[in-house]
N, C-alpha and C positions, 0 to 999 in steps of 0.2 A: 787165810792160814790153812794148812792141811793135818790132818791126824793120823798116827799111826797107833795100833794096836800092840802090846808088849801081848808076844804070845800065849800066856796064860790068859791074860784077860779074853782075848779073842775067843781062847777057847771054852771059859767060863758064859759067855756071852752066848755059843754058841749052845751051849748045856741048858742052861737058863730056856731057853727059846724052847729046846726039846721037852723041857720039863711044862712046860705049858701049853705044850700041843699033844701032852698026853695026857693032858686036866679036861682039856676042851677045844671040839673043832673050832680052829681061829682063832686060839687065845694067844699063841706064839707071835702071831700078825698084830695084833694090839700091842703086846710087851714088845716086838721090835720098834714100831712105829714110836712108843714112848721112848724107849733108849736112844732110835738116827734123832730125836728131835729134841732130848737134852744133848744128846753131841752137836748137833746143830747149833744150838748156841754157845756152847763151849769154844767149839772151834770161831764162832763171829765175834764174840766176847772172850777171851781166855780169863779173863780178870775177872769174871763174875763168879765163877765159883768161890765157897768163900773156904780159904785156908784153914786146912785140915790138921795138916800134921808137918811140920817142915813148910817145907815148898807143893804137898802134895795138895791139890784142892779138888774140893769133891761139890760135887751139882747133881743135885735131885731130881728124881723120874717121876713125872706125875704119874697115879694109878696107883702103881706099882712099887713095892718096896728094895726099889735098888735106887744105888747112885754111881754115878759114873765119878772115880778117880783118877787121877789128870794130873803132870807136870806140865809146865810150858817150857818149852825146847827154844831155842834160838830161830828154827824155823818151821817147826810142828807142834802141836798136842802131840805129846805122847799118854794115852791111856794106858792106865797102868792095872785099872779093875773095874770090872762091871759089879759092882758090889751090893752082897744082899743086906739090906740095914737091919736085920734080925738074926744073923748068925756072926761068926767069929770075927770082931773087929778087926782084928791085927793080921790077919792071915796073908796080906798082899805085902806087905815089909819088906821081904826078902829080893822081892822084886824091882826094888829100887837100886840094891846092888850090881843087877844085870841088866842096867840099863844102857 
């Protein structure tokens, strides 16, 4: 199965990464490596994240305090948030509308 990115997420994702390679050389290469390899399994298994909210299912990043947020699509994951498990739960919601 293949995944795509709902824009914000992408770009939350990409933020994240920046925020950690200004903490520390190569810390951004760790946090990505953690996040392609919970999507890694998300995308093998879609059904192992465990149901979040609706249909939304969210799978944990070892390390690091995010989780990856996920619908299953008829022919894709769609991520829907790279999401940090310490700030505003709810803040991706809106994003299910413009799917």
């Amino acid at each position: 199965m293949k995944f795509e990115f709902h824009p914000e997420a992408l770009a939350e994702y990409q933020d994240a990464a920046h925020y950690y390679a200004d903490c520390q050389e190569g810390l951004e290469l760790r946090f990505m490596a953690c996040v392609e390899s919970a999507i890694r399994k998300v995308v093998a298994t879609p059904e192992r994240g465990r149901k979040f909210e609706g249909e939304v299912r969210r799978f944990l990043t070892s390390v690091f305090p995010y989780a990856v947020l996920y619908t299953i699509e008829p022919d894709y994951v769609l991520i829907i948030a790279i999401m940090h498990c310490h700030r505003e739960p709810s803040y991706w919601k809106n994003r299910l509308e413009q799917k």
